[in-house]
N, C-alpha and C positions, 0 to 999 in steps of 0.2 A: 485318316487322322494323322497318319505320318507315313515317313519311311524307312519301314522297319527292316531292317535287317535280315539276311536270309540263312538258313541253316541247311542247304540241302541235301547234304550224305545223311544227315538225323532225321529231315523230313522223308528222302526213301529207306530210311532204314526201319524206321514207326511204322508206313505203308506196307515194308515187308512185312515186319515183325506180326502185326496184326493180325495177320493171315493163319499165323501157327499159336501164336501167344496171346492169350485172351487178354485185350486191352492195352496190346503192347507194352505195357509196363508191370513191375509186378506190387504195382498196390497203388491204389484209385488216385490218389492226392498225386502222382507224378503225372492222371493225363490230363491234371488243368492247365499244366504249364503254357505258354506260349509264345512262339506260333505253335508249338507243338515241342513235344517233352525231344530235349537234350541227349542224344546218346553218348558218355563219356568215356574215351579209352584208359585212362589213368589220372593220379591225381600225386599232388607231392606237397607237404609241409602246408601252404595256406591255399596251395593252387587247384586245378581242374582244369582239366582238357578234354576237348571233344571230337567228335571221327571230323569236323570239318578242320581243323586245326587251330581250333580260339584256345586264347586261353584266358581263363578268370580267377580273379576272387574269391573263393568259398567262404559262403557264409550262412549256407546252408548247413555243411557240416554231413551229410545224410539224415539230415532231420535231427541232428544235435551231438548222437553218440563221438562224436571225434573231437573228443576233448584234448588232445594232443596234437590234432592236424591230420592230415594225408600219410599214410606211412611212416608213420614216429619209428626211428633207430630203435629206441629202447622195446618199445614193443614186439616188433616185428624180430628182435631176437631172442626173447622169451619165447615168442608163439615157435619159431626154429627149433630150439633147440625143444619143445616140448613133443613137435612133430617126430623127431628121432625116437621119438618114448612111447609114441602110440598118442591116439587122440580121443578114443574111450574103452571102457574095461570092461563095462557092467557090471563093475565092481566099486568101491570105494578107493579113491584115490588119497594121498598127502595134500594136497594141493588145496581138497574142498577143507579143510580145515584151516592151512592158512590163512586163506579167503576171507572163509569165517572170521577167524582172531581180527583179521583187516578191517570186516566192516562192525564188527562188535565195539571194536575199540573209535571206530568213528564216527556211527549213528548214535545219537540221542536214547532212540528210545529200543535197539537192539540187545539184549543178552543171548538170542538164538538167532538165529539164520535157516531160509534152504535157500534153492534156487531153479530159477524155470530160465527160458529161452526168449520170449517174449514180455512185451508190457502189459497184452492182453493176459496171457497166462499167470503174471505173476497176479493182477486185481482175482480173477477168478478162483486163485486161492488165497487169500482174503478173504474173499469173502465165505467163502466156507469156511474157515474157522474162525471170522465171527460168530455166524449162525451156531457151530459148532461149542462154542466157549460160552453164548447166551441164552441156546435154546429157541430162541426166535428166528423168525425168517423174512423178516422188511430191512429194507436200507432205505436209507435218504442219501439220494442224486441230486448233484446241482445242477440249472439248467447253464448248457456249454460246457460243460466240463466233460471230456473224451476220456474214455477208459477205457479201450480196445475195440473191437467190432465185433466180439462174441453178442448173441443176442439179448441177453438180460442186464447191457447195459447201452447196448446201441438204439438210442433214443435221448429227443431232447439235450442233442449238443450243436447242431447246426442250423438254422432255419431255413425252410425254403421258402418262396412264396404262398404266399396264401394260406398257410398252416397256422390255426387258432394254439397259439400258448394259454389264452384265458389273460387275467394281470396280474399285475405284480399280487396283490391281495389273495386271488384265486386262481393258481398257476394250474395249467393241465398238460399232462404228459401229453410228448406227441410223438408218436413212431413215423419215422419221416418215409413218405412217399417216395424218397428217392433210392432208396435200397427194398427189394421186395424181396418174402421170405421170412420177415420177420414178427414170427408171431403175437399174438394180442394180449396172451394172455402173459406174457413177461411182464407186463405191467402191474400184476397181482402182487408182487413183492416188492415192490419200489416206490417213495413218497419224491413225487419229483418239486423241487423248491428252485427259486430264484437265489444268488449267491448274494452273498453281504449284507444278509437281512437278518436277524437274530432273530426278529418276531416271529418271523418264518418259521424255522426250525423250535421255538416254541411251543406254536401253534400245533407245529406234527407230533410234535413228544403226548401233545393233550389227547388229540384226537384218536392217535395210533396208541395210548398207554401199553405199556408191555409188549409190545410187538414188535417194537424198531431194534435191532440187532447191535444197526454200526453207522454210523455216517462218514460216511464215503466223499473226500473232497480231496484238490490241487491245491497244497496251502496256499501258491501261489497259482492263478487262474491262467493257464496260459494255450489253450483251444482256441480263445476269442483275442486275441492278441497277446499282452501279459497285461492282468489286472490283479492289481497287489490287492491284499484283505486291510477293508479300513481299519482302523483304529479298535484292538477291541474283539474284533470281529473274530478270531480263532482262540484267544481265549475265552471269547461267549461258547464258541461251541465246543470248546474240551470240559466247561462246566456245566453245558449242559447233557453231554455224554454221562460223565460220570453220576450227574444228579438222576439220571434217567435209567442207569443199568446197560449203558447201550457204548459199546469201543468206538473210539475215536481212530480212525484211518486216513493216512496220509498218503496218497498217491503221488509220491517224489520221480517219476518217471522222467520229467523232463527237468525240475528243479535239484535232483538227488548230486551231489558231488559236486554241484557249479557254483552257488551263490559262496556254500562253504563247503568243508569235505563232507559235514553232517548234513547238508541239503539243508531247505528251507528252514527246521523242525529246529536247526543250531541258531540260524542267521536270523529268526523271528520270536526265538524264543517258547514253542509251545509245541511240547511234548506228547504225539499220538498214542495209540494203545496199540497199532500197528502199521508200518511204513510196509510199501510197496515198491519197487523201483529197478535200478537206475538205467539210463539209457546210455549214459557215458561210459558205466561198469566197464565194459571190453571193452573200448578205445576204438570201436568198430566190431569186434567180434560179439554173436548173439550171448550172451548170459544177463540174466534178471535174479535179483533178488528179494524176497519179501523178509518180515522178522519181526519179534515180537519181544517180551519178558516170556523168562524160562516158564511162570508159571502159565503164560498162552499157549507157548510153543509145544510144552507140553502136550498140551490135545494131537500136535503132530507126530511128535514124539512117540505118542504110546497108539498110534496109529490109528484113533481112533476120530480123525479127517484126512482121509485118504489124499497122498500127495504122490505125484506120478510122472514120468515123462523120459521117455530113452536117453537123450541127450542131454537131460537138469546136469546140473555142475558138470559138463566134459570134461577132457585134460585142457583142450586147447578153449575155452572160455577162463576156464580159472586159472590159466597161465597168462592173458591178456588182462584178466582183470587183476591180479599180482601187480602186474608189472604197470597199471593206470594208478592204480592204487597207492605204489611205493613211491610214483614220481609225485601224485599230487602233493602226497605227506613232504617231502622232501622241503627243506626250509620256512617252516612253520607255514606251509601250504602255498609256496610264493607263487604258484601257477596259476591257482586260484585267486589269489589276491591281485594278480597281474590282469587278469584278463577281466573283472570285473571294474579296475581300474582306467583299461580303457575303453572297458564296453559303457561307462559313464559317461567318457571324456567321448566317445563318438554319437551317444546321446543327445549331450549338451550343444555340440557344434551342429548336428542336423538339426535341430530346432532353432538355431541359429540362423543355419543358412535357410532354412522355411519360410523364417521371419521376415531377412533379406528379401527374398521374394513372393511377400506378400502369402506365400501358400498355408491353408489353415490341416497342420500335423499334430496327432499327439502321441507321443514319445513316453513307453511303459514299459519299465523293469526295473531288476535290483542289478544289472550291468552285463555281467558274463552274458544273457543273454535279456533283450530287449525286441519291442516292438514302434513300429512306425506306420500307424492308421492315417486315413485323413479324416480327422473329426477335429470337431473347436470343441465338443464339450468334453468333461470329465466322462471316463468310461470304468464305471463300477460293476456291472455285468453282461450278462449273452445279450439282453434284451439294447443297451448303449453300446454294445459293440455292429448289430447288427440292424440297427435303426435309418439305416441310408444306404443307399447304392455305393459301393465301391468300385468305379470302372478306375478312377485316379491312381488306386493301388497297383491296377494289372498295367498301366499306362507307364507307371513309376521302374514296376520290375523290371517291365521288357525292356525299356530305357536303359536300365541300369546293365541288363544282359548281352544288349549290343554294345554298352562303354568297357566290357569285362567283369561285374561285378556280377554274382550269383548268390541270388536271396531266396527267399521261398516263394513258391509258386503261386499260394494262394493268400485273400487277404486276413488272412491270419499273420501273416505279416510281422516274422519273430526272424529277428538275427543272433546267431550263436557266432561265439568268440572260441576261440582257441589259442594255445601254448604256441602254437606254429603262427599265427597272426604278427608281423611285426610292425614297430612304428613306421616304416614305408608303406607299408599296404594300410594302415589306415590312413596315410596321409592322402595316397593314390586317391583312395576310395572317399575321402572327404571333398576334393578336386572333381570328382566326376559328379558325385550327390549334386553338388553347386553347380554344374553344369544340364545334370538334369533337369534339374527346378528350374533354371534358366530355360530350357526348350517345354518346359508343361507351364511357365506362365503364359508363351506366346502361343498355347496350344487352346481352341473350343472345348473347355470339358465341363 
């Protein structure tokens, strides 16, 4: 199809690795990359380098959390000077309450806080003290929407072939084929629905009466590329939460501190009963937060939904996340405001230059971070995101990765913006886009 470029210190270095490191990489979505996953020696401000000597672009980000860039100054001397201090106690530290006053005073719908390590960790307490606060034990899952690889929600977020969803009307969980292990009977507590459908989650509230705990969703959908909620659509289901007895939960993992400092919940206007999140939190280092109103939180509080984890709030997580925190706040958020500024502005010009060259793309987010499919129609859920073969997008990448540019590996196909991104690198990177499309119109696809 072409000639592609070669990687070969990262191509023997995968062959070693494999040998001793299950899958060479250390989490699935890095071994779709290709010709094969990237071995990186260091990274700085917008850039990446790797054991062959390229250098790129990032806009990957590590799947989003470097919302400051490659090694931000400011960061990296908080995390210092906390390393002289020790890096955890087993004790309660100063720090995790700063933290707290941090994200109370910037989340929507927080008066309490904890904190886990992960994304998957922090939905999986969630969920338990939904249950915990309603007495019930069902959630409603959308289909596409990823909330960690723990087993009672890994299902129905990615299709493979051949796998019966049922339709839009009569949706059916599917535990995909491609991971085994994963037991059947997860599916006992879970009403799995199609997203942006209100009649949907109607429907469940009739049929499941008194059963349904919480409903579980991305305010903004962003597993399947980014698919914003129509019109309507998340205020139908905070009203129909409440109408039902059942908490409203926001999974801001990938949206939490990007669109605004409040995550989506600020930027869209509708208020969960409990947020999950951030991945940007540490600036790169692991801390997650969930949070609720003191009267939910409570149930944590008086211990009576067990919360647990060696590492939850360390020194060195809540000294990264401090120091994320006080830069985004810094000039009525100008970090934020900048980067979704011109994560618009590199939107607007790739569908531009799409146009230019005849290529049929569409272009979804609220800016800071965005996606780029090739579809001509509107994509409202998993089922329009995933209705056609994608070989364009792996074609688009690897192009983009022998020009210097590094996006994500699979077509999910989301670019994160960063404080370290400058007006030269998006220029660079708009130069090269228009030179891709240039080489995939003359291309068989």
């Amino acid at each position: 199809m072409g000639n592609w470029k070669e990687y070969p210190q990262s191509r023997k270095m995968y062959e070693k690795a494999q040998e001793v490191f299950a899958m060479g990489v250390g989490s699935q979505v890095q071994s779709f990359g290709r010709p094969h996953p990237l071995y990186m020696t260091h990274g700085r401000g917008s850039r990446l380098y790797d054991v062959d000597g390229n250098e790129f672009t990032d806009y990957l980000l590590n799947y989003g959390p470097l919302i400051l860039g490659h090694c931000p100054q400011v960061l990296h001397d908080a995390v210092r000077e906390q390393l002289d201090k020790g890096t955890a106690f087993g004790e309660p530290h100063p720090l995790q309450i700063e933290v707290s006053k941090l994200l109370v005073d910037a989340i929507p719908c927080f008066e309490m806080v904890n904190f886990n390590n992960t994304g998957s960790e922090a939905v999986q307490a969630v969920l338990r003290l939904a249950r915990a606060v309603t007495g019930r034990t069902k959630f409603i899952k959308f289909e596409g929407h990823y909330h960690g690889w723990m087993d009672n929600v890994f299902f129905s977020f990615h299709p493979d072939q051949g796998e019966d969803f049922g339709s839009r009307a009569e949706p059916k969980p599917v535990i995909h084929g491609y991971s085994k292990g994963v037991a059947r009977n997860v599916l006992d507590n879970v009403v799995v629905l199609p997203w942006n459908d209100l009649e949907g989650v109607r429907n469940a509230f009739r049929n499941h009466r008194n059963e349904i705990a919480a409903i579980l969703t991305e305010p903004i959908m962003s597993n399947c590329g980014i698919i914003m909620p129509r019109p309507g659509y998340l205020e139908g289901l905070r009203q129909l939460a409440t109408e039902n007895g059942a908490l409203l939960i926001f999974d801001e993992t990938i949206t939490g501190l990007r669109g605004a400092l409040g995550g989506a919940q600020e930027s869209l206007g509708v208020i969960p009963d409990i947020t999950c999140g951030f991945k940007a939190l540490g600036g790169g280092f692991p801390i997650f937060a969930y949070g609720a109103s003191r009267e939910i939180m409570q149930v944590v509080s008086r211990r009576q939904a067990v919360h647990a984890g060696t590492f939850n709030g360390n020194a060195i997580g809540c000294a990264a996340a401090k120091a994320v925190l006080t830069e985004l706040k810094k000039d009525n958020c100008a970090i934020i405001r900048r980067i979704n500024d011109i994560g618009k502005h590199m939107m607007e010009e790739i569908g531009a230059l799409a146009k230019k060259h005849g290529i049929a793309v569409r272009i979804q987010g609220p800016g800071s971070v965005f996606c780029v499919s090739f579809h001509e129609h509107e994509i409202w859920d998993m089922r329009d995101a995933f209705d056609q073969e994608n070989e364009k997008y792996f074609v688009f990448r690897e192009l983009l990765l022998d020009h210097g540019i590094h996006i994500f590996p699979t077509e999910k196909g989301l670019w994160y913006l960063s404080a370290a991104h400058t007006d030269e690198d998006i220029s660079n990177t708009l130069r090269i886009v228009d030179k891709v499309f240039a080489i995939m119109k003359g291309m068989s696809l």
